[in-house]
SETI-793268 format. One record per residue (C-alpha): residue number from 0; residue in three letters; x, y, z. Coordinates in nm, 2 decimals. Layout:
! residues N
NUM,ALA,X,Y,Z .
...
END
This chain:
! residues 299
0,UNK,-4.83,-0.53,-1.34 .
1,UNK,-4.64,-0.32,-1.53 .
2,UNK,-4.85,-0.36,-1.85 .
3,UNK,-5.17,-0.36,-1.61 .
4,UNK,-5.06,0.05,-1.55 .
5,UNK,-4.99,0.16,-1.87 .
6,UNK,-5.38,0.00,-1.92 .
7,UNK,-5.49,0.19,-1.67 .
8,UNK,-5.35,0.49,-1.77 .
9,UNK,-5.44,0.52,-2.14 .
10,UNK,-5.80,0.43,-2.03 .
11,UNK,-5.84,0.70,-1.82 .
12,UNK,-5.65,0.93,-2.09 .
13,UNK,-5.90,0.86,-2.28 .
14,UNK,-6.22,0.88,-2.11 .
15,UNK,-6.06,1.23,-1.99 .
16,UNK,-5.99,1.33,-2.35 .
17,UNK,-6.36,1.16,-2.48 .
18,UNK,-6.54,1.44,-2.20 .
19,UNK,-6.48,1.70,-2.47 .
20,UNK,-6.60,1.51,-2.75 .
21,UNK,-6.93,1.38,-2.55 .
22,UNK,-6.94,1.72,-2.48 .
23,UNK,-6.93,1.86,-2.86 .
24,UNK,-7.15,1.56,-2.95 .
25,UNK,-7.45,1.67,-2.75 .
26,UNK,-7.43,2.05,-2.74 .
27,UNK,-7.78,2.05,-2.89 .
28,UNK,-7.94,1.84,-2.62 .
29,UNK,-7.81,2.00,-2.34 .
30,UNK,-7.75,2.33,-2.14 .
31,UNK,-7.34,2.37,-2.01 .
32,UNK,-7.56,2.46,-1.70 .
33,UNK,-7.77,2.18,-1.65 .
34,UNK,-7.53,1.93,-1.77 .
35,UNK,-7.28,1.99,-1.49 .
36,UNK,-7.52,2.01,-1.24 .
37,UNK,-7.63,1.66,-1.32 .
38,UNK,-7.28,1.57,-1.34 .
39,UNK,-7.21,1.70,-0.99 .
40,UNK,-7.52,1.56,-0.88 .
41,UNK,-7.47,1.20,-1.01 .
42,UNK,-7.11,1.23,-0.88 .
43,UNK,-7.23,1.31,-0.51 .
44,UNK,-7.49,1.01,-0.49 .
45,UNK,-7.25,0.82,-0.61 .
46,UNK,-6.94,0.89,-0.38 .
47,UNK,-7.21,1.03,-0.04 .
48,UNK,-7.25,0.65,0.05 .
49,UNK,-6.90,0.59,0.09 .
50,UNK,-6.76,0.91,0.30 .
51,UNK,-7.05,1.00,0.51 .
52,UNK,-6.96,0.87,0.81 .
53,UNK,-6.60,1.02,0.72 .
54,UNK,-6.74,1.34,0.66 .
55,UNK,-6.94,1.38,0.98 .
56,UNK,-6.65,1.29,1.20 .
57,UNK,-6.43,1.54,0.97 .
58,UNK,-6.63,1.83,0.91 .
59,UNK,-6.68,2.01,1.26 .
60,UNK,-6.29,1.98,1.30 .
61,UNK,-6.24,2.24,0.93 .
62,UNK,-6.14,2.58,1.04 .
63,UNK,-6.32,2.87,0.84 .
64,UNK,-5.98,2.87,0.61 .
65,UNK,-5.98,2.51,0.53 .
66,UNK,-6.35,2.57,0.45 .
67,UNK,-6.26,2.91,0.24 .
68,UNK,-6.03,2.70,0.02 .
69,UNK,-6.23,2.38,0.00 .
70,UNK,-6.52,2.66,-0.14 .
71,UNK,-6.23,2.81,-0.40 .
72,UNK,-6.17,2.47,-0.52 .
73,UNK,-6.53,2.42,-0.57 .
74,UNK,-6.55,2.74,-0.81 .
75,UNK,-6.24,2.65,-0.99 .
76,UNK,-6.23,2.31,-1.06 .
77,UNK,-6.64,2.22,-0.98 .
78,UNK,-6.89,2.31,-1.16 .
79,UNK,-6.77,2.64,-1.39 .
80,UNK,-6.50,2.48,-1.50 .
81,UNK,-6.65,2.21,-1.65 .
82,UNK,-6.93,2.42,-1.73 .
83,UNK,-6.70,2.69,-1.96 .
84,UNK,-6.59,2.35,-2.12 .
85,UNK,-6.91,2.28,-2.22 .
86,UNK,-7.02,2.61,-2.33 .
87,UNK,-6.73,2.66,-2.52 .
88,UNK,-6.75,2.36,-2.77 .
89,UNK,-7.12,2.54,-2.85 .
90,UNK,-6.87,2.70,-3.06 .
91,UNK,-6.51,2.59,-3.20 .
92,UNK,-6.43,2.23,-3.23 .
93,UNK,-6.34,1.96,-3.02 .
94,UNK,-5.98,1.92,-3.13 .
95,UNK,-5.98,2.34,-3.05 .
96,UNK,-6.08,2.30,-2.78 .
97,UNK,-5.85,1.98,-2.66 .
98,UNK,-5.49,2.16,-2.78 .
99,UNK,-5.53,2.42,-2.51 .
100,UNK,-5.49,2.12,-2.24 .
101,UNK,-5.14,2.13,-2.26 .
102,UNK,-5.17,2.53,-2.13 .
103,UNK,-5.25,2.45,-1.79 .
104,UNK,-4.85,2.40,-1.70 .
105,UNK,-4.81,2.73,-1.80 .
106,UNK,-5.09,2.93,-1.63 .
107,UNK,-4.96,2.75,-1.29 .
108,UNK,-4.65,2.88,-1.36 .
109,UNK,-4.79,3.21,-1.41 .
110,UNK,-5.02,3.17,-1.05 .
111,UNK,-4.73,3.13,-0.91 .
112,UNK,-4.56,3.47,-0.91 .
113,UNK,-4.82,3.57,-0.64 .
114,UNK,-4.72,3.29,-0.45 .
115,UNK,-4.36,3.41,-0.40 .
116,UNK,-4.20,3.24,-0.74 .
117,UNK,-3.94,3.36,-1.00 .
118,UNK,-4.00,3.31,-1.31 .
119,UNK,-3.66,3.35,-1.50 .
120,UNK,-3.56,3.49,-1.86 .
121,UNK,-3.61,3.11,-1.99 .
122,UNK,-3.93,3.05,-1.87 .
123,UNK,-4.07,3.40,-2.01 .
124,UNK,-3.96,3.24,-2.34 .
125,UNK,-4.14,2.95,-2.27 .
126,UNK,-4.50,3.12,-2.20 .
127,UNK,-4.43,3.37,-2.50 .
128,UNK,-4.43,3.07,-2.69 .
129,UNK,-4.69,2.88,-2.55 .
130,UNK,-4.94,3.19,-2.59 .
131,UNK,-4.82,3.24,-2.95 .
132,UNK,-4.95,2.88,-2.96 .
133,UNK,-5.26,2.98,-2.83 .
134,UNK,-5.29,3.28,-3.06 .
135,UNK,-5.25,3.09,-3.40 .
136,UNK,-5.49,2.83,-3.28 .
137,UNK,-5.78,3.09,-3.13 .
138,UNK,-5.76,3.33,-3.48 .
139,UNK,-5.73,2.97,-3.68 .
140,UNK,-5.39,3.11,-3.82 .
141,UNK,-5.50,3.45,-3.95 .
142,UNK,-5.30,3.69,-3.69 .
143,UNK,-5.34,3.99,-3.84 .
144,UNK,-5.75,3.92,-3.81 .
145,UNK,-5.69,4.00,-3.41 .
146,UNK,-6.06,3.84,-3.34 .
147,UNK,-6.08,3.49,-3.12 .
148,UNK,-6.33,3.28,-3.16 .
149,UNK,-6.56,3.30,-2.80 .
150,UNK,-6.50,2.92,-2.77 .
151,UNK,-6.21,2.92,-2.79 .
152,UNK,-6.19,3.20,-2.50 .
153,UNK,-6.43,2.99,-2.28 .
154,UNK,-6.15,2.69,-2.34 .
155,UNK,-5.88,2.86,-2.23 .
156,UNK,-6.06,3.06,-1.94 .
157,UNK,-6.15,2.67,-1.84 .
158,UNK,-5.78,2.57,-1.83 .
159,UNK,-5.74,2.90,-1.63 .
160,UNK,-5.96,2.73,-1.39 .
161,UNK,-5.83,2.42,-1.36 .
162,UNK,-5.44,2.57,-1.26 .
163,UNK,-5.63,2.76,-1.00 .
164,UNK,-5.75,2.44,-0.87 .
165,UNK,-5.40,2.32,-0.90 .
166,UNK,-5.22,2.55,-0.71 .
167,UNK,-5.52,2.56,-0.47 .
168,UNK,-5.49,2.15,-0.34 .
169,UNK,-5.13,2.29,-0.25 .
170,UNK,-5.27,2.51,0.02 .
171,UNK,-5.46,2.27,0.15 .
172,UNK,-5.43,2.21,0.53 .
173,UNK,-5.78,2.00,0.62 .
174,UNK,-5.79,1.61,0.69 .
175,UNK,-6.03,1.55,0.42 .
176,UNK,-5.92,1.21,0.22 .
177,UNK,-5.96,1.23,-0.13 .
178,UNK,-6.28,1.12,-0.22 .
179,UNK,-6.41,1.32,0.07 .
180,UNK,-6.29,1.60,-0.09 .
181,UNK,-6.40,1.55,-0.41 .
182,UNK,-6.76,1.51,-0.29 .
183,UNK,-6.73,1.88,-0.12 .
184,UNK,-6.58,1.99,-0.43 .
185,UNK,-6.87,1.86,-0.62 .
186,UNK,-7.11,2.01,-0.39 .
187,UNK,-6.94,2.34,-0.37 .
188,UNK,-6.92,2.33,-0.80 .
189,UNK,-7.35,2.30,-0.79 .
190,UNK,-7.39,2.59,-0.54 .
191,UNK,-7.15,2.83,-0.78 .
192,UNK,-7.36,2.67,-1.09 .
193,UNK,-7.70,2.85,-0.93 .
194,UNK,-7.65,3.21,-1.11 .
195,UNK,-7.53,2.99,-1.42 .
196,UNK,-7.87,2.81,-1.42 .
197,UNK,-8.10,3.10,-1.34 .
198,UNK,-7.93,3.32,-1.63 .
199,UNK,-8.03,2.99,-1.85 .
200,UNK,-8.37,2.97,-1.75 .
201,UNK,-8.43,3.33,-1.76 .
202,UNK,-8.26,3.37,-2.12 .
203,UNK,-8.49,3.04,-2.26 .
204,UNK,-8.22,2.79,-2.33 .
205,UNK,-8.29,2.40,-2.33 .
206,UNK,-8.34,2.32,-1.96 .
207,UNK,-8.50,1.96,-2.07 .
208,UNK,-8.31,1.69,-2.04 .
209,UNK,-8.30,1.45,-2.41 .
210,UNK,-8.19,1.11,-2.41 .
211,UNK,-7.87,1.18,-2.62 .
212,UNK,-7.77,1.46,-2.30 .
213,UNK,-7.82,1.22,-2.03 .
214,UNK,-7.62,0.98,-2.21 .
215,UNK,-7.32,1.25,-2.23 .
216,UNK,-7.40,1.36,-1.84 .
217,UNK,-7.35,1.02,-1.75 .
218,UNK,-7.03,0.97,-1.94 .
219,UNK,-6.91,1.30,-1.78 .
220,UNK,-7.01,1.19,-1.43 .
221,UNK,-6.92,0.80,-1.46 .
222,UNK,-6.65,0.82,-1.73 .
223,UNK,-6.46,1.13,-1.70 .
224,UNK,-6.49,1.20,-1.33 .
225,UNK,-6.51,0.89,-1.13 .
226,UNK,-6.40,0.62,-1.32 .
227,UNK,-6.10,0.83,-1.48 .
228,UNK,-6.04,0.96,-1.10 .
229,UNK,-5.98,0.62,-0.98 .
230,UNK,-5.78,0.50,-1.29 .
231,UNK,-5.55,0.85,-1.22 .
232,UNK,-5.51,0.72,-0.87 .
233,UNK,-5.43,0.41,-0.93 .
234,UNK,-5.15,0.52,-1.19 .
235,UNK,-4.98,0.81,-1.00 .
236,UNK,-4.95,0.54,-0.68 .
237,UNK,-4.77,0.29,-0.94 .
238,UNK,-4.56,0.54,-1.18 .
239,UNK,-4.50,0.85,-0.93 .
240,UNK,-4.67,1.18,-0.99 .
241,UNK,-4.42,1.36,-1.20 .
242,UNK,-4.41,1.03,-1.46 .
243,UNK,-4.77,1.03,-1.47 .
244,UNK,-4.83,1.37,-1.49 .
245,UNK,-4.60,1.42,-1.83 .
246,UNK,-4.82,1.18,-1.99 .
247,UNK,-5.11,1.42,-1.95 .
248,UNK,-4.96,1.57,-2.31 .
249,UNK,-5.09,1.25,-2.47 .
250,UNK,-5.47,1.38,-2.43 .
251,UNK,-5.49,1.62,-2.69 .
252,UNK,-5.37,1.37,-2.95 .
253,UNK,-5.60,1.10,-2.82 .
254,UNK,-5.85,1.41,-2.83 .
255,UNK,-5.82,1.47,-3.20 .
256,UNK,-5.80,1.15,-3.31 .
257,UNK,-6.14,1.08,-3.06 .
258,UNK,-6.29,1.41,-3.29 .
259,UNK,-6.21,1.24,-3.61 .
260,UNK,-6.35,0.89,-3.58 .
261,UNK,-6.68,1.02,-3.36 .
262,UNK,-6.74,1.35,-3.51 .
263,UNK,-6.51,1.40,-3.83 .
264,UNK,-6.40,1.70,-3.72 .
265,UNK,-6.05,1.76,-3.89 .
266,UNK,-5.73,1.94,-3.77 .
267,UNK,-5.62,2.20,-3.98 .
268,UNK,-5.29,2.33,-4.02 .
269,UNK,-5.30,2.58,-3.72 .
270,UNK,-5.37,2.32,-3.50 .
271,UNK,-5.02,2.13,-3.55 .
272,UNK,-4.86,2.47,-3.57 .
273,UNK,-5.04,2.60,-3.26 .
274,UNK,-4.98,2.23,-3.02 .
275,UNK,-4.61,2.26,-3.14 .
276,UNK,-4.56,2.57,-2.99 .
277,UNK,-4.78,2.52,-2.65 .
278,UNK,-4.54,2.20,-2.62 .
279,UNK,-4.24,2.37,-2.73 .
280,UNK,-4.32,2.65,-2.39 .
281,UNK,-4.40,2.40,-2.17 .
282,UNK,-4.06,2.21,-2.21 .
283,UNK,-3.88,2.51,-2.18 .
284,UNK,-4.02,2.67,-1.89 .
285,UNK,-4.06,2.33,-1.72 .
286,UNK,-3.71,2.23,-1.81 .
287,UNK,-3.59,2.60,-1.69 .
288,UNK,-3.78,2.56,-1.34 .
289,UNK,-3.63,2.19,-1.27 .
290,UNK,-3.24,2.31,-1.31 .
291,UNK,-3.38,2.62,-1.08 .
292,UNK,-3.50,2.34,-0.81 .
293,UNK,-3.20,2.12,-0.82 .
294,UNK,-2.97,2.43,-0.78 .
295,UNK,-3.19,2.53,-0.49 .
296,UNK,-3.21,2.19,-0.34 .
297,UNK,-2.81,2.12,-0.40 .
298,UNK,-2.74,2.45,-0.19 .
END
């Protein structure tokens, strides 16, 4: 059983890690719009079928807050999200684009402030580090240049995103199951993707779908979404959430080594010196905020 997890868990690592190299793979063949779309789309048929009848019991009983937040997730981790991914690896690589994974601990630190958290001395340190990380990385080592690649912007505003959608699921207060949720997440993440798609059509970008694209939709929608959903559910119930969840820093070495044997893309020096500090801030504002909770618990 125990091997059967740790399976489980660097499949799905991978298939989440592999969406970014699908993604830089088919940039040419595909629209960010029009590829999350389909994505949400496929996702839906898929998952409709089996919460429907869940979903009409459910819905009349959301209050016009559960359905405000259920919309918010939508925006933040549906269809923009995946959609700033996309357009970002139209320009900086895929192992760029992969380091700033490990960021998303410290922008829901950061989310939290509003929400009534402290943030102490240490865990300042930890997200000056972490964005010095992010700095070497974005101006590819050349500091004094100032200039960040717009890429590398849209990857980082996409891991913004996703710690919004984070700290959202927390205020959650509706019945929705999981996969119920998901499928008005996905739904919600199509409607926000409308503008998105009319700028694309009105600016002339590829709005045909090639064979190569709906190749690396389907991946996106089957691999990186569903299949990697299940495989994340199946580990956290085995391993616990916080076990799980530190193996998430795996992804962006499974992500470079995924650019180098598929698209022999590189990493450069900035890269290790940039992921070195991003990890070094997340350990020490995550180490800071757990002797903050056990004080607070042990009181």
């Amino acid at each position: 059983m125990r091997f059967t997890t740790w399976l489980v868990l660097l499949v799905t690592l991978v298939l989440w890690s592999g969406n970014w190299i699908v993604a830089r793979a088919v940039r040419a063949d595909i629209s960010p719009g029009v590829a999350t779309v389909f994505r949400e789309a496929i996702a839906i048929a898929v998952l409709l079928p089996f919460v429907w009848l869940g979903l009409r019991r459910k819905i009349p009983a959301l209050s016009r807050r559960d359905w405000v937040v259920i919309a918010l997730l939508g925006l933040a981790g549906g269809g923009p999200h995946l959609a700033l991914q996309w357009l970002g690896l139209h320009y900086t690589t895929a192992a760029s684009g992969v380091l700033y994974l490990s960021t998303t601990p410290i922008f829901i630190l950061l989310l939290q402030v509003p929400l009534g958290d402290r943030i102490t001395a240490r865990q300042w340190s930890g997200v000056a580090l972490s964005f010095a990380g992010v700095a070497i990385i974005a101006t590819q080592g050349n500091l004094q240049a100032l200039t960040f690649n717009l890429g590398d912007l849209c990857a980082i505003a996409s891991m913004m995103m996703w710690a919004c959608y984070t700290v959202l699921l927390a205020q959650r207060r509706d019945p929705l199951g999981v996969t119920e949720l998901l499928t008005l997440v996905c739904a919600f993440g199509a409607l926000f993707m409308l503008p998105w798609i009319a700028y694309e059509a009105f600016t002339g970008m590829r709005m045909a779908l090639s064979a190569r694209g709906a190749v690396g939709v389907l991946y996106s929608a089957i691999g990186s979404m569903l299949l990697a959903f299940a495989g994340w559910s199946y580990v956290v119930q085995r391993m616990g959430p916080s076990r799980a969840g530190a193996t998430m820093h795996l992804m962006p070495a499974i992500g470079i080594l995924l650019s180098v044997i598929f698209l022999s893309e590189y990493p450069r020096w900035f890269h290790f010196a940039g992921i070195a500090l991003i990890l070094a801030g997340v350990s020490l504002s995550s180490s800071a905020r757990t002797k903050a909770s056990s004080a607070f618990r042990s009181r």
